[in-house]
C-alpha positions in Angstrom: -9.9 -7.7 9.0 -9.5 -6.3 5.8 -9.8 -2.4 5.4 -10.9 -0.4 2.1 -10.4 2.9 1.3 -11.9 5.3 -1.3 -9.5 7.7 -1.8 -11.6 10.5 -3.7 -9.5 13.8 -3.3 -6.5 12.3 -1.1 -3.4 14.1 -2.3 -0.1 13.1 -0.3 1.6 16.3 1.1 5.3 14.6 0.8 5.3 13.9 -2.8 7.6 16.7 -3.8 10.2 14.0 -4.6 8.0 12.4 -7.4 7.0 14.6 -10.4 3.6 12.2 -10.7 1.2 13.6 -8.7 -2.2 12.4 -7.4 -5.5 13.5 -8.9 -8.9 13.1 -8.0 -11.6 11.5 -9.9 -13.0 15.0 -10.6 -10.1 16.4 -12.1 -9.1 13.7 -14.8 -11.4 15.3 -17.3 -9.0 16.1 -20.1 -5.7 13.8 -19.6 -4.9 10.9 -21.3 -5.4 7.8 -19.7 -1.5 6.1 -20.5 -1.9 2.7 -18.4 -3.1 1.1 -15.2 -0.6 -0.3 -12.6 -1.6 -3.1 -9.9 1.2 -3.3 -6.9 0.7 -6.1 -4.4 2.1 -6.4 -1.0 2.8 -3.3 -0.2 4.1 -3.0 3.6 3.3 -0.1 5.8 -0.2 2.3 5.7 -2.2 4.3 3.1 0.3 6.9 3.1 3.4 4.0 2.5 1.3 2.8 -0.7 0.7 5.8 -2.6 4.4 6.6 -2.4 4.4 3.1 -3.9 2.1 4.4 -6.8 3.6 7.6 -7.0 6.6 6.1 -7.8 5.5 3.4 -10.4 3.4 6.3 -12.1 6.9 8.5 -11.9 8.6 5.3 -13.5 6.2 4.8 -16.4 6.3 8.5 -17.4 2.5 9.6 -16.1 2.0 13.1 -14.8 -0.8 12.4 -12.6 -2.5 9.0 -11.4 -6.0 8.1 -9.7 -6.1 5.4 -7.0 -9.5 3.4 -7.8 -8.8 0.9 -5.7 -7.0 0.5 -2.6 -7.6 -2.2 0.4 -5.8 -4.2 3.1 -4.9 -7.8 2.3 -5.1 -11.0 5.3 -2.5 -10.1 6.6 -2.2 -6.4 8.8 -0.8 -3.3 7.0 -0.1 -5.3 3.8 -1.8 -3.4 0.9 -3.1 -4.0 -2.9 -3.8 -1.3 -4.6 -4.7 -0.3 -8.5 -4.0 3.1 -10.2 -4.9 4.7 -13.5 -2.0 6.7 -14.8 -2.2 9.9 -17.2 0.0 11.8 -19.2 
């Protein structure tokens, strides 16, 4: 079964070790949109894949990123997710 999630205003209480932090679609106005990342196969649950994307977006130099899509692939607790990343 595959699960999706619309992560409007999820912000991931751990992510103290990344300087990228999650924003919500509402709170975007103003930054600068500096890329998009797509991650595939990510083990584990929600919470596993945005540390995924928090660290990406701390890799490529963003400030904040937006999940806009996030679901569950085939196969259980195996993710796909895409993030817009600002500065």
């Amino acid at each position: 079964m595959n699960r999706t999630f619309a992560l409007p205003s999820l912000k991931f209480a751990g992510a103290s070790a990344q300087s990228a932090e999650f924003a919500s679609a509402d709170c975007v106005t103003g930054l600068n949109e500096i890329g998009l990342i797509s991650v595939n196969n990510i083990a584990g649950n929600p919470q596993d894949v945005e540390r995924v994307v928090a660290r990406k977006a701390d890799e490529q130099g963003a400030s904040w990123y937006r999940i806009i899509q996030m679901y569950e692939e085939q196969n259980p607790d195996n993710w796909r997710v895409q993030a817009i990343l600002y500065a």
